[in-house]
C-alpha positions as CSV (number, residue, x, y, z in Angstrom):
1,X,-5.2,33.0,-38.0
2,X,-5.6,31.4,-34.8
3,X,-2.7,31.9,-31.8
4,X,-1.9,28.8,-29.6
5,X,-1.6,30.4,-26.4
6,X,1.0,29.2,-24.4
7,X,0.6,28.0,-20.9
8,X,2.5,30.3,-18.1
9,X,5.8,29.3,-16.6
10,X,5.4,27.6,-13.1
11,X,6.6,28.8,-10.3
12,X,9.4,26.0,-9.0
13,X,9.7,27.9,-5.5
14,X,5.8,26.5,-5.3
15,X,6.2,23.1,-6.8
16,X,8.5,22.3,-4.1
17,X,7.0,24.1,-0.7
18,X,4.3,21.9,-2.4
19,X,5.7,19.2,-2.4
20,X,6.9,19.4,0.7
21,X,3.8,19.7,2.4
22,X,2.0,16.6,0.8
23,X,5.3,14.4,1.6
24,X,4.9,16.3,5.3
25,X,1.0,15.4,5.5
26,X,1.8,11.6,4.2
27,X,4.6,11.1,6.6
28,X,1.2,11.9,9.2
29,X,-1.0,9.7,7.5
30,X,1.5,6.7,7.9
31,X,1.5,6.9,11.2
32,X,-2.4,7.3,11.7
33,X,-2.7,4.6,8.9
34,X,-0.5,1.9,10.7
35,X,-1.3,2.5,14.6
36,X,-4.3,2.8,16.3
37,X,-6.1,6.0,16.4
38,X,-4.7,6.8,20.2
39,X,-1.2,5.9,19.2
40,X,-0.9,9.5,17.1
41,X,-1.3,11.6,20.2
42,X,0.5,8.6,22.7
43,X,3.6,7.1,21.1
44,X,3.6,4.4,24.0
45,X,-0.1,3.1,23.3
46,X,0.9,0.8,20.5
47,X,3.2,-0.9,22.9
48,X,6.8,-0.1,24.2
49,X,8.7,1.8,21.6
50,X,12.0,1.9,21.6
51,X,13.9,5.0,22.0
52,X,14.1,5.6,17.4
53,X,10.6,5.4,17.9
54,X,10.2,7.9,20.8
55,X,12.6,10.5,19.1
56,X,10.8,9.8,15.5
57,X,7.7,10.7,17.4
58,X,8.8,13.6,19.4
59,X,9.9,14.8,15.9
60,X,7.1,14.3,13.2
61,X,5.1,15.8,16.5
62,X,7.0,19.4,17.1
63,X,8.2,19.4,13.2
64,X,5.5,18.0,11.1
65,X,1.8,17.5,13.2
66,X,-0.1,20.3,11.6
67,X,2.1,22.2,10.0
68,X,2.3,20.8,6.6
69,X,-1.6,21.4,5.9
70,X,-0.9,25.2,6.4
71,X,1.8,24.9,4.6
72,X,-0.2,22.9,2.3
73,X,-3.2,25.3,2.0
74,X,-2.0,28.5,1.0
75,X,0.3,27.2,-1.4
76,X,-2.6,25.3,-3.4
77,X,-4.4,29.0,-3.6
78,X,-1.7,30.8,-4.8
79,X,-1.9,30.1,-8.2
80,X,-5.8,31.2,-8.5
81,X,-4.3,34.4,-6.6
82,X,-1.6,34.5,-9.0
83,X,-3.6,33.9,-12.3
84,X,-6.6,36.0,-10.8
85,X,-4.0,39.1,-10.5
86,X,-2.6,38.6,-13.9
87,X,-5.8,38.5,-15.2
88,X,-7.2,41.0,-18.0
89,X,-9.7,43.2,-17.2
């Protein structure tokens, strides 16, 4: 007769370095969004932050800028790899 196949478990380690990352990358894009485009590099060319501002700057700068995409990418591929490896021959 005909089998249903079933779909594989996910991985919830994945889901949530995922997840992670796209929160990370829209907690970038808020900023870009909202300010003008020099204000993402120059915390002090949308006007005269206050010091929350400066530290929430100094802080999506060291911890976030950048780093959420590579975190991003590679944990977008690793399913193909995953599925590729599994695969039968």
């Amino acid at each position: 007769m005909n089998e249903v196949d079933q779909a594989p478990p996910r991985i919830a380690t994945l889901d949530i370095v995922r997840g992670i990352a796209v929160m990370g990358i829209l907690a970038m894009n808020i900023v870009a969004f909202a300010m003008p485009f020099q204000a993402y590099m120059n915390p002090v060319a949308f006007g005269s932050p206050g010091t929350a501002d400066l530290l929430s700057w100094v802080f999506s700068f060291i911890f976030i800028d950048g780093k959420m995409r590579g975190l991003f990418s590679p944990s977008c591929s690793a399913p193909a790899f995953c599925s590729s490896s599994n695969a039968p021959s």
